[in-house]
C-alpha positions in Angstrom: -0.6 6.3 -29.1 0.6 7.4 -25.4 -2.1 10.4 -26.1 -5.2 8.0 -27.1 -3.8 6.1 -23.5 -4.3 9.6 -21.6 -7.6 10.0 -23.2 -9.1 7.3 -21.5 -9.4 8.6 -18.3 -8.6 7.7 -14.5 -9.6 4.3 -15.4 -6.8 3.7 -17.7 -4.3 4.4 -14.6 -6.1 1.3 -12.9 -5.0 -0.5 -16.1 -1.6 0.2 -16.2 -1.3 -0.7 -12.5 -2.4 -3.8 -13.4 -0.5 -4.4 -16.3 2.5 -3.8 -13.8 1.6 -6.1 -11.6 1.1 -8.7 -14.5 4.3 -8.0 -15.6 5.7 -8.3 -11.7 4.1 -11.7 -11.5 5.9 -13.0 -14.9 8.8 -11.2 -14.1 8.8 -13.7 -11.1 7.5 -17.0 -12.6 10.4 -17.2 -14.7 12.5 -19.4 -12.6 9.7 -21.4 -10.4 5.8 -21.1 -9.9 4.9 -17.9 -8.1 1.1 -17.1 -8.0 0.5 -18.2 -11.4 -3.3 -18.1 -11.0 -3.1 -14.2 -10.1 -1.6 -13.5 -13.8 -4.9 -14.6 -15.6 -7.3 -13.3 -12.3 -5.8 -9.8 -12.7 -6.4 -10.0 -16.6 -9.8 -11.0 -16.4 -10.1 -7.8 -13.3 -8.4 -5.3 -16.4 -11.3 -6.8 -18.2 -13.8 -5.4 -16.3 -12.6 -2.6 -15.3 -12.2 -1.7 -18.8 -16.5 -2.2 -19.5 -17.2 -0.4 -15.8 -15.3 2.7 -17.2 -17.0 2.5 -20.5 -20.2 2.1 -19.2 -19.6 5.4 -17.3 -18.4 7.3 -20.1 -21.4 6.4 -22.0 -23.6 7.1 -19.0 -22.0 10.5 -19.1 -22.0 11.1 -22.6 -25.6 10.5 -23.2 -26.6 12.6 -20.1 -25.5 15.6 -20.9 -27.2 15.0 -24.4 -30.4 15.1 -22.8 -29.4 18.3 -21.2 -28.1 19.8 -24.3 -31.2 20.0 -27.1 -28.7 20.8 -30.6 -25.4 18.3 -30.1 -23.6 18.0 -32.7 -23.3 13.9 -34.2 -19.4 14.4 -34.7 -19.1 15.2 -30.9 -21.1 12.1 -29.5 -19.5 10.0 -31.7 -16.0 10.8 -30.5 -16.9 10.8 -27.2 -18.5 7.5 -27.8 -14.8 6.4 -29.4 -13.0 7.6 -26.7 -15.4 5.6 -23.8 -14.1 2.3 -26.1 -10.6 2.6 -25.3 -10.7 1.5 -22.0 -12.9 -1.9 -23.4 -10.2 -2.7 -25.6 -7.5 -1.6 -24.0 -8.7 -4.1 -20.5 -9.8 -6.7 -23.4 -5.8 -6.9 -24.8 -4.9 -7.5 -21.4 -6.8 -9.9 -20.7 -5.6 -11.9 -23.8 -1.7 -11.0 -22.6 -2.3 -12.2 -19.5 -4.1 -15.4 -20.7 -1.8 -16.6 -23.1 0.9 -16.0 -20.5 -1.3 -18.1 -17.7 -0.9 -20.4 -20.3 3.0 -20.4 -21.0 3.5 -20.5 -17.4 1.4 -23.5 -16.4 3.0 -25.4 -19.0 6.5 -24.8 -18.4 5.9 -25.5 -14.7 3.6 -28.5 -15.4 1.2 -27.1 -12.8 -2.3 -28.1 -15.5 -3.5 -31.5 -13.3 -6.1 -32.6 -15.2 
């Protein structure tokens, strides 16, 4: 598992950064309201971060196809694989960080309608 998280790339430190800070900002709404909007902002930001990076590995990966003439279908494929880690992996947080948006504005009744 920890080595599928390395093979995402630089991206995936961004990710964990701002899973820490999610975590920070929960940590912290326990007791009273404290920036409750920034949990679900920085989930939807892990979001897309996670389709910017997979949109540059795919970019990458089908560049140097077009440089190389006789690829082999098992090696894009993976490297395809790989570029979707970072999609899902920002996609989960975003989820996490909504449903906790949503346990936090409830407990605080801070939803006006």
């Amino acid at each position: 598992m920890l080595e599928t998280l390395l093979n995402g790339g630089p991206f995936m430190m961004v990710l964990l950064i701002l899973v820490g800070s999610i975590i920070f900002i929960s940590v912290k709404n326990i007791k009273e309201p404290y920036n409750t909007n920034g949990i679900v902002l920085l989930g939807i930001f892990s979001a897309l971060v996670g389709i910017l990076a997979t949109y540059l590995g795919v970019n990458a990966a089908f560049s140097a196809v077009s440089e190389i003439s006789n690829i082999s279908p098992q090696i894009l494929i993976n490297g395809l694989k790989i570029s979707l880690i970072t999609s899902f992996t920002g996609g989960i947080i975003m989820l996490i960080s909504t449903a906790l948006w949503y346990f936090f504005i409830k407990r605080h009744n801070l939803l006006v309608v």
